[in-house]
Backbone as a ProteinNet text record, in pm:
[ID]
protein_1_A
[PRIMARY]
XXXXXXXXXXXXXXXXXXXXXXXXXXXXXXXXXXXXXXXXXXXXXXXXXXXXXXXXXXXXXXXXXXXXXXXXXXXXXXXXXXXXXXXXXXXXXXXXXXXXXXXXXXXXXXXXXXXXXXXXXXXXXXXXXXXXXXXXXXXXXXXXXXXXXXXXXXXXXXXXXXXXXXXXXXXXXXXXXXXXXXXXXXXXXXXXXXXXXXXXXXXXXXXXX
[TERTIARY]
-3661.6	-3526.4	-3428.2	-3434.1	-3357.3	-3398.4	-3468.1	-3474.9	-3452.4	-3427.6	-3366.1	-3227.3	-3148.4	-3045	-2963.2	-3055.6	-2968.5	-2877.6	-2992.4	-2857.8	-2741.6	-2742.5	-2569.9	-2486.3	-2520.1	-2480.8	-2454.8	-2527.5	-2463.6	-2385.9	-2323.1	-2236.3	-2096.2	-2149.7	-2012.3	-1948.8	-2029.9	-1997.4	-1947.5	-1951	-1905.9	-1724.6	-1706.2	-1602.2	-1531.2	-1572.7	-1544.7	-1489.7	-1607.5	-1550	-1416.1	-1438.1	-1298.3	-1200.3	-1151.3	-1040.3	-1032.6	-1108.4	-1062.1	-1056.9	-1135.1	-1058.8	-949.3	-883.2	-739.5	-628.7	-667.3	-564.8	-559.2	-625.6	-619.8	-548.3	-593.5	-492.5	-389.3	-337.9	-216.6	-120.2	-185	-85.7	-74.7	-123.2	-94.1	7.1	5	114.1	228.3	215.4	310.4	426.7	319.7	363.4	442.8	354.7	486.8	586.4	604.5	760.1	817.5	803.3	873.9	930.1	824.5	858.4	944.6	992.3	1036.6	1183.1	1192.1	1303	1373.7	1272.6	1267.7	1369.2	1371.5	1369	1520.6	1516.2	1597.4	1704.4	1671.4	1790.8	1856.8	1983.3	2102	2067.6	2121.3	2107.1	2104.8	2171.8	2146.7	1990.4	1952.6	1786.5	1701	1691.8	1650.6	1627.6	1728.9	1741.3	1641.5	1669.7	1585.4	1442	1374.7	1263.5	1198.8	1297.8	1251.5	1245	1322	1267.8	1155.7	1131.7	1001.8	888.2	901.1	792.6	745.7	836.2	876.4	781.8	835.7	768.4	576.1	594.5	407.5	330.1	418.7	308.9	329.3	414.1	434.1	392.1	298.8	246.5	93.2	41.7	-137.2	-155.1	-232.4	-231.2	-308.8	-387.3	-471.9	-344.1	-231	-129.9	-52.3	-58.1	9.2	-57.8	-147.5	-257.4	-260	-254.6	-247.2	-103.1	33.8	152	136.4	136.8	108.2	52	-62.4	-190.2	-105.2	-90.5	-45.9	73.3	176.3	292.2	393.2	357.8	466.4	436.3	369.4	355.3	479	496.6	625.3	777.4	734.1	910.4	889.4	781.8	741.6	675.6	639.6	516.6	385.1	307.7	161.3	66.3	-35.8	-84.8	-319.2	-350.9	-483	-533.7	-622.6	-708.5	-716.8	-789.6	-791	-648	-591.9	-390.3	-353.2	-332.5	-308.1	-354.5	-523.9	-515.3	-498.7	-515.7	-436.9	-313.6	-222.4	-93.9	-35.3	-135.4	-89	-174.5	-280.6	-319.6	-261.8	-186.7	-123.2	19.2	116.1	253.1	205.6	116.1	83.6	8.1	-91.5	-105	3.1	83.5	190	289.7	292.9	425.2	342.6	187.5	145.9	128.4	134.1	169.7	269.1	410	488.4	520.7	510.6	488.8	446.6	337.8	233.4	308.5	308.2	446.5	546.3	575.4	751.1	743.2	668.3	554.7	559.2	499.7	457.5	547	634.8	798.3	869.7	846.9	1009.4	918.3	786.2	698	737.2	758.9	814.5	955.6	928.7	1069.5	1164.6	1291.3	1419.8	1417.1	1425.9	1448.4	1392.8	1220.9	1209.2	1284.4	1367.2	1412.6	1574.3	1592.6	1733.7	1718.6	1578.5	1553.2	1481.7	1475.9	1405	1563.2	1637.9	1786.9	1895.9	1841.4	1934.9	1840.2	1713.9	1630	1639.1	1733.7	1742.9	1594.2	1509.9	1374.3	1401.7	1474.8	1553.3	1436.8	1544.3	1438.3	1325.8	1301.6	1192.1	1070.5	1082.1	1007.7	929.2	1057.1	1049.1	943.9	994.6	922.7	743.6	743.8	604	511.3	583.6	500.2	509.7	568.5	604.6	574.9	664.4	641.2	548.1	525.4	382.3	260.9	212.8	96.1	102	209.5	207	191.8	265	255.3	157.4	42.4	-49.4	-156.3	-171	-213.2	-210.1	-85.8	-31.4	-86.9	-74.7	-107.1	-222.5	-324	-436.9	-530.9	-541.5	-613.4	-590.2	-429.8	-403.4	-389.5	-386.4	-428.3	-604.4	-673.7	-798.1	-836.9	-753.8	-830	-780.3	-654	-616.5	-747.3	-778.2	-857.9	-1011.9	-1053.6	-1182.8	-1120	-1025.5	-941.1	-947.3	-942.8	-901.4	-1126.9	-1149.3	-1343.1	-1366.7	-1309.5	-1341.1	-1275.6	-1099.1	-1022.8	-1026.5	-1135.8	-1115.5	-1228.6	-1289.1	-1350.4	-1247.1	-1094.3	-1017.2	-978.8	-1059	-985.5	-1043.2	-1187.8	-1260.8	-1147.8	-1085.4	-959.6	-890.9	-879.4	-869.8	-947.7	-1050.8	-1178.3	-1234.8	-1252.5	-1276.7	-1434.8	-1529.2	-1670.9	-1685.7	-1652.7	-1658.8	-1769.3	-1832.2	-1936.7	-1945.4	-1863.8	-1883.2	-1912.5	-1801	-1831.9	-1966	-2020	-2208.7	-2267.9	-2270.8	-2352.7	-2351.7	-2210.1	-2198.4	-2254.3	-2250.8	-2320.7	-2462.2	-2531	-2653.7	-2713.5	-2656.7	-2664.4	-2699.9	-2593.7	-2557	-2681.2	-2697	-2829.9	-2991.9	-2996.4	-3150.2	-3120.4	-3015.8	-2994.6	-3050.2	-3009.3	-3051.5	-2946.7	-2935.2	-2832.8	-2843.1	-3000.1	-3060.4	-2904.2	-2888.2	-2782.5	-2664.9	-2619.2	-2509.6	-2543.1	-2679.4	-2723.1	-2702.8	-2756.9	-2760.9	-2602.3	-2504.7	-2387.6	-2324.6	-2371.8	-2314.4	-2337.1	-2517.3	-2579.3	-2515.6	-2452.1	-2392.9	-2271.5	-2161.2	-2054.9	-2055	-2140	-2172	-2181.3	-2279.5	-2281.2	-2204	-2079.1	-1964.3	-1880.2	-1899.5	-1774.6	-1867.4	-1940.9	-2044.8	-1999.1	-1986.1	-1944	-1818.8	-1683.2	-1621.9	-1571.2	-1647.2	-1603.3	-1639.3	-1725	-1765.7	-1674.9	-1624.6	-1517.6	-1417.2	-1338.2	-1213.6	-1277.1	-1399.3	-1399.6	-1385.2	-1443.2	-1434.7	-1308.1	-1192.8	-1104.1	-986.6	-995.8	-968.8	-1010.5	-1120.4	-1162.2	-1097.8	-1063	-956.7	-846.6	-762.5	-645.6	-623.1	-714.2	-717.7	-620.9	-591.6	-545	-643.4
830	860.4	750.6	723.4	597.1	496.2	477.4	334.5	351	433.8	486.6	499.1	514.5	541.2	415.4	316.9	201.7	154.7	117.5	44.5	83.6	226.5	262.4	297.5	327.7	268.9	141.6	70.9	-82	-137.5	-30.9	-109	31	58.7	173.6	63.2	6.4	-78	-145.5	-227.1	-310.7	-334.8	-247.8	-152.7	-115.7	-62	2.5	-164.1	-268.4	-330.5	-445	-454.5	-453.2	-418.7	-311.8	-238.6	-269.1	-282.5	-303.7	-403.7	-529.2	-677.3	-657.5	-614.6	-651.1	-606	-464.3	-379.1	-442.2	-495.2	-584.1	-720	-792.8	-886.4	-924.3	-791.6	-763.5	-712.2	-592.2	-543.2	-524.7	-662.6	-682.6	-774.6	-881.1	-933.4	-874.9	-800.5	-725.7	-641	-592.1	-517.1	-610.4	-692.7	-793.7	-869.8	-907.9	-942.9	-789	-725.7	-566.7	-569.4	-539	-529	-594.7	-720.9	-871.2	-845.1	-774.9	-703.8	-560.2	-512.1	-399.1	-427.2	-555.1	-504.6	-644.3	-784.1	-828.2	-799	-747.1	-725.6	-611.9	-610.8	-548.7	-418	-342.3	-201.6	-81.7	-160.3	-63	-85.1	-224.7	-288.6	-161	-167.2	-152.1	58.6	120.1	254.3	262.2	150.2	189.3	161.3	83.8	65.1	176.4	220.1	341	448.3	429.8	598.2	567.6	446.7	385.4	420.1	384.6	416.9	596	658.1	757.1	857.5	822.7	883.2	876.9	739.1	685.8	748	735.9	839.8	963.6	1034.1	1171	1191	1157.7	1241.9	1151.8	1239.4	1241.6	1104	994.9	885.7	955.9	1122.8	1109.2	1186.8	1241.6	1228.6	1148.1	1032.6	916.7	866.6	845.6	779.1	929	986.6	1078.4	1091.1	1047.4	1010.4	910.5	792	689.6	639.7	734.6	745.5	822.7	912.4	1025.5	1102.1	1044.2	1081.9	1001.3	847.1	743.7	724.8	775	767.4	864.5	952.7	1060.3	964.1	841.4	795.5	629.2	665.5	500.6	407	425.3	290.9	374.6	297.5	329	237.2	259.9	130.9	188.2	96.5	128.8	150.2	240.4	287.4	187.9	65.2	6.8	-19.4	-103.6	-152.4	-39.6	109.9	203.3	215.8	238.1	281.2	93.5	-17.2	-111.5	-76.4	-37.8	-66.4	62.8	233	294.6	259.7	197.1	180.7	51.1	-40.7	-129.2	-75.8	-30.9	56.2	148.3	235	304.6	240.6	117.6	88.4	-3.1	-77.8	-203.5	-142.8	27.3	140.4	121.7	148.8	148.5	67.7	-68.1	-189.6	-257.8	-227	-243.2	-130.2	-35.4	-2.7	-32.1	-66	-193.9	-305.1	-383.5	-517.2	-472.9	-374.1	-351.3	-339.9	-251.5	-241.1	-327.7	-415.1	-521.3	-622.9	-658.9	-717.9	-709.2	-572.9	-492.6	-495	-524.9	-522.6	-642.9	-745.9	-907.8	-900.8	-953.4	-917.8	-988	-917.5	-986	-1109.5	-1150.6	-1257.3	-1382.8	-1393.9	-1490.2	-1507	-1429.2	-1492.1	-1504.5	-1470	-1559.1	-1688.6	-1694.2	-1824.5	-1950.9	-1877.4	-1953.9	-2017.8	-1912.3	-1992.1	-2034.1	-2039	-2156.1	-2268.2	-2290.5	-2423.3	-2459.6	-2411.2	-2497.1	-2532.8	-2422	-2457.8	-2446.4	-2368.9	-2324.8	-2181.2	-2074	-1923.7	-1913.5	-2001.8	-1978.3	-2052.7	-2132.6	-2217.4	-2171.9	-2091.3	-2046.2	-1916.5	-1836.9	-1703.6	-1776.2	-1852.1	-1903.2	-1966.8	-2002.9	-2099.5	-2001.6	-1913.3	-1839.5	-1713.4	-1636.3	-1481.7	-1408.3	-1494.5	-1449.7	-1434.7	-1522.7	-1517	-1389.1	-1365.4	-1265.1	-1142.7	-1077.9	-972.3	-997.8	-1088.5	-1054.9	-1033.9	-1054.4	-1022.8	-868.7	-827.8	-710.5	-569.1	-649.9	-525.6	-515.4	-625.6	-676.9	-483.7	-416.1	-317.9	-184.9	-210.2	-79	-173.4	-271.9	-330.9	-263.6	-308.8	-333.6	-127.6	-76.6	86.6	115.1	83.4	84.1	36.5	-90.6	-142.5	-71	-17.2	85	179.5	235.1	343.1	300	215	155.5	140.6	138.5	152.6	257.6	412.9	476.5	591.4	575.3	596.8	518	410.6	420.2	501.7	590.9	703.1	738.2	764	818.9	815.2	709.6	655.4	767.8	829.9	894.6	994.1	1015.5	1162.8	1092.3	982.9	907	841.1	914.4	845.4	728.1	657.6	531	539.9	465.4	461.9	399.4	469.1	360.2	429.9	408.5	470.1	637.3	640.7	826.9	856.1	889.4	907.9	864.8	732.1	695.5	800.1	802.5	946	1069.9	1073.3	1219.7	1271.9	1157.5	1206.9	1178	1113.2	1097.7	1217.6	1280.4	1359.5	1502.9	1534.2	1621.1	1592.9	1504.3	1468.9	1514.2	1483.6	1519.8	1635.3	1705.4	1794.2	1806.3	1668.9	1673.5	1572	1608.8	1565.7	1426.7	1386.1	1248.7	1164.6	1139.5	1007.1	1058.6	1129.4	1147.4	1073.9	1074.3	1049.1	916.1	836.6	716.9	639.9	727	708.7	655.1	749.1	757.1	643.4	581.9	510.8	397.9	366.4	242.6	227.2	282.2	314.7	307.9	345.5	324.3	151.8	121	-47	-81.1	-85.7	-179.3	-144.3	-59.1	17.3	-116.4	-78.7	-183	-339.7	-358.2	-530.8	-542.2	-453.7	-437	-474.4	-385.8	-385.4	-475.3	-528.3	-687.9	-788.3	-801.4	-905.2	-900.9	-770	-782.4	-793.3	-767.7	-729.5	-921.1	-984.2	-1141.5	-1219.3	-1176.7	-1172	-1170.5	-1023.5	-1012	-1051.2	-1123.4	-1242	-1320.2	-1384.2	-1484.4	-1517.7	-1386.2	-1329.9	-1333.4	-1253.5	-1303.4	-1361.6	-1424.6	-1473.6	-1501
-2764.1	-2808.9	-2766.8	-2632.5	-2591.9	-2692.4	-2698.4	-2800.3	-2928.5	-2963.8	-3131.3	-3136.6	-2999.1	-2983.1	-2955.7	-2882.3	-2814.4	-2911.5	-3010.4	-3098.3	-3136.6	-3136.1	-3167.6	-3066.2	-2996.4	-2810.2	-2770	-2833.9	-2820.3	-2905	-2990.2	-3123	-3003.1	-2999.8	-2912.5	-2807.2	-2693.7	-2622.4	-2666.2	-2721.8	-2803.1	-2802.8	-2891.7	-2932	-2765.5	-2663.4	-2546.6	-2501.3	-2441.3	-2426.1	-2456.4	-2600.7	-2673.7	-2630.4	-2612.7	-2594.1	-2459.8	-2373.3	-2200.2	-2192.9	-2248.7	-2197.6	-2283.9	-2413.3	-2470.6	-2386.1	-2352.2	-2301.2	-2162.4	-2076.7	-1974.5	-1985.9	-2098.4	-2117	-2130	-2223	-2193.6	-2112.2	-2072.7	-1983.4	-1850.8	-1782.1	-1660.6	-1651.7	-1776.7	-1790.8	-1815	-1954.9	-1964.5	-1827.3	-1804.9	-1637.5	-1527.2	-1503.7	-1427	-1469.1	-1589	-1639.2	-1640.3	-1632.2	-1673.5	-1530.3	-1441.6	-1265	-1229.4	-1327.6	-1262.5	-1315.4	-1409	-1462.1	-1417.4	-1347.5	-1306.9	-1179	-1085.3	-948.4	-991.9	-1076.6	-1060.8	-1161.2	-1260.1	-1384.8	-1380.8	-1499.1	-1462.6	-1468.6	-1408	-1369.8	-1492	-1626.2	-1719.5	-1793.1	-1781.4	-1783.2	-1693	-1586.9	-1485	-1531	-1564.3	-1601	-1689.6	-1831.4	-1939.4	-1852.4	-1825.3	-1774.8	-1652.7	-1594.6	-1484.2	-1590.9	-1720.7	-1762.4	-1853.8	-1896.3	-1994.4	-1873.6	-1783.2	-1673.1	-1650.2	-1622.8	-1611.2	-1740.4	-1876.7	-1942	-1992.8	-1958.7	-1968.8	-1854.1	-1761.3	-1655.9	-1644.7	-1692.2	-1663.6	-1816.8	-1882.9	-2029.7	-2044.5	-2092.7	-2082.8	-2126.3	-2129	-2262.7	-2378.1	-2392.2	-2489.9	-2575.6	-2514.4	-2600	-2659.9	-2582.5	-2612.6	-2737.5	-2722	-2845.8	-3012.8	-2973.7	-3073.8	-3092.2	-3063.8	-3114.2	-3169.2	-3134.8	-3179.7	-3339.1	-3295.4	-3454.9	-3553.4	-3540.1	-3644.6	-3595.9	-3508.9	-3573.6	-3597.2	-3556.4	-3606.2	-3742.9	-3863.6	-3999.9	-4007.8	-3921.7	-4016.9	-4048.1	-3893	-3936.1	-3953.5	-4079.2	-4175.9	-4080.6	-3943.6	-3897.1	-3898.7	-3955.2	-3990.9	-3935.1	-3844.2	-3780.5	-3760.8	-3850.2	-3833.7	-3660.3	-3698	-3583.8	-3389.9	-3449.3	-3373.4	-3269.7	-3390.1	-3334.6	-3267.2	-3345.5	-3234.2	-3132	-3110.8	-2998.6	-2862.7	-2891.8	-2848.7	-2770.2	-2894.5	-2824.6	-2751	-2735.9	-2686.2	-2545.2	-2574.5	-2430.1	-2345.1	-2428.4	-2352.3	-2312.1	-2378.1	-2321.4	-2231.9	-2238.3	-2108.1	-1952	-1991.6	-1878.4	-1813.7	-1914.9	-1886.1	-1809	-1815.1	-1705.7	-1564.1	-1589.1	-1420.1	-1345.3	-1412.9	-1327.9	-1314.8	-1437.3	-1347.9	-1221.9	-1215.5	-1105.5	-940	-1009.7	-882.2	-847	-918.8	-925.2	-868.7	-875.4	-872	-697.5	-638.6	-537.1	-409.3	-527.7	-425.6	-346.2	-492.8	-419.8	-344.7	-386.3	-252.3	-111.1	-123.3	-13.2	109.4	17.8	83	118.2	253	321.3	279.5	271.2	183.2	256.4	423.2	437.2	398.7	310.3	272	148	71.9	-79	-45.2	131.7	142.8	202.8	261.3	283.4	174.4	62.3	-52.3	-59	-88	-149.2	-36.7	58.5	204.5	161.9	127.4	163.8	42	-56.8	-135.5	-263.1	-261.6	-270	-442.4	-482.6	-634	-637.2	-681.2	-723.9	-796	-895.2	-970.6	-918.2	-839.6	-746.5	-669.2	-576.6	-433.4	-504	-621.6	-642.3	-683	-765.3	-797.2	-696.5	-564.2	-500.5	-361.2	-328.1	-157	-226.6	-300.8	-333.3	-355.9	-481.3	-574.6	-539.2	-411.7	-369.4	-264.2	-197.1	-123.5	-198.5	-373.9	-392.6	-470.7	-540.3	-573.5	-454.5	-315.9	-232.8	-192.8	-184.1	-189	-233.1	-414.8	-526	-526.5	-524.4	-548.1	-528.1	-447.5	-414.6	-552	-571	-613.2	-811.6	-790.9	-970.3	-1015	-860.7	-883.5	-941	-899.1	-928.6	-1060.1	-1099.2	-1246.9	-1366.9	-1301.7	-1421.5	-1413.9	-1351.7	-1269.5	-1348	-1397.7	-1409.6	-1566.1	-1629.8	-1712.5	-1789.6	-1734.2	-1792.6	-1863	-1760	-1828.2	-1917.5	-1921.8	-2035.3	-2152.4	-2197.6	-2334.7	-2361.5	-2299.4	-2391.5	-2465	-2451.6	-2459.9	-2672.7	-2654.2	-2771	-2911.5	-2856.1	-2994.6	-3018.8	-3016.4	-3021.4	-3168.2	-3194.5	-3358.8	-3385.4	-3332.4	-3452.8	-3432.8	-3326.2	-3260.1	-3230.7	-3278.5	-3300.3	-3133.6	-3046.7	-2899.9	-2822.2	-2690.8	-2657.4	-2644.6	-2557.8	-2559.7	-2732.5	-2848.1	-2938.2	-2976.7	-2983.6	-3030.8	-2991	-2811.8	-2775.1	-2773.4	-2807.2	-2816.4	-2978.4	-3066	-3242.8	-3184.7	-3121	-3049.4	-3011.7	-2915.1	-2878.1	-2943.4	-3063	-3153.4	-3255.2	-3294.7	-3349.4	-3333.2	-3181.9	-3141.1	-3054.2	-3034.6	-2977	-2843.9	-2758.2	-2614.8	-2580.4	-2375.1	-2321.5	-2286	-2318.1	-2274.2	-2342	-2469.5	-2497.9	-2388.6	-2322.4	-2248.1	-2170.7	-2077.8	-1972.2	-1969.7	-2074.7	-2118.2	-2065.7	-2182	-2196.1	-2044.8	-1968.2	-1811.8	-1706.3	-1739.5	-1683.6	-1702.1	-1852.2	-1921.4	-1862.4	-1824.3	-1742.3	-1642.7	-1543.2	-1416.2	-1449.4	-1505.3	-1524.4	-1528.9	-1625.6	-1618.9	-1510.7	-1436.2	-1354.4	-1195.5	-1200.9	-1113.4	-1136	-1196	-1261.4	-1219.3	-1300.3	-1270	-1084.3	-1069.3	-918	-866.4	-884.8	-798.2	-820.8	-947.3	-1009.1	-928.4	-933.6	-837.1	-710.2	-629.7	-530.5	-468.9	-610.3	-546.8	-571.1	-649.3	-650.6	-567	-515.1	-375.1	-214.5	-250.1	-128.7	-133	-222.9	-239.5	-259.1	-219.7	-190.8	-72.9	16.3	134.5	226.2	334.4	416.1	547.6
[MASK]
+++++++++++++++++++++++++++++++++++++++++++++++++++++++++++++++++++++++++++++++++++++++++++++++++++++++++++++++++++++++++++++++++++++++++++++++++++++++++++++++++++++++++++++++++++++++++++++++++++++++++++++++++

């Protein structure tokens, strides 16, 4: 059965991994210009973004993604399968790191960014070459569980129809009417969650101090 099954288990992966390197690519970046706005821009900035935060984590993402899909057609944006679930999984993870970011800053003691600007070092300098290494040092632990976190919510995505692994095994499953493709499913997850973790774990060696 496993071997009748792989192949559509490996077209699911596929698909799974897709969605976690994009939604990673984006929205860690995303997340720290937000944070960077979050903690230095003007206070009516700063509101909209605490309640943009505010609402991405206080509502499910498999609601988020099912707004997104089928109910921004009621007020004229229509966006295929894939793009949706993309961009609801990048606005929702891009809230939990600025979060992290936001975090990590206020973590660094004010007196080095009054001493960036006595030494004359100029702010964008002083933040790229003194700050930054400290709050990616910082966040580094609590980024690393997001994206661990981030493996195995795009199951999330079959809820519109997304051919990604859970869905393969779960019609697998439904098929030969045994729990074996789950099993499978799980074993495959554990794998990337395994990879995963080694990546940041070498990552964060080199964060270090």
């Amino acid at each position: 059965m496993i071997k009748e099954i792989m192949p559509s288990l490996l077209n699911g992966l596929k698909l799974t991994v897709l969605i976690f390197v994009v939604v990673l690519l984006l929205s860690i970046p995303l997340g720290f210009i937000i944070a960077i706005f979050r903690v230095f821009g003007p206070k009516w900035l700063q509101a909209i973004i605490e309640m943009y935060v505010f609402i991405m984590r206080g509502s499910p993402l498999m609601l988020q993604l099912m707004v997104v899909f089928f109910g921004l057609p009621f007020i004229g944006v229509t966006m295929d399968r894939l793009p949706a679930a993309l961009f609801a999984f990048v606005i929702n993870y891009a809230a939990y790191f600025t979060e992290i970011f936001r975090g990590g800053i206020a973590s660094v003691p004010k007196g080095q960014f009054e001493s960036i600007s006595v030494l004359g070092i100029g702010r964008l300098r002083g933040f790229r070459r003194i700050i930054l290494p400290q709050v990616m040092r910082i966040v580094m632990p609590s980024v690393g569980n997001e994206v661990v976190a981030l493996v195995k919510d795009t199951s999330l995505v079959y809820v519109i129809g997304l051919g990604e692994l859970l869905r393969a095994g779960s019609i697998a499953a439904n098929n030969y009417a045994s729990l074996l493709p789950y099993l499978a499913v799980g074993v495959i997850y554990l794998i990337m969650t395994a990879i995963v973790t080694l990546f940041l774990k070498q990552i964060e060696s080199k964060t270090e101090w």
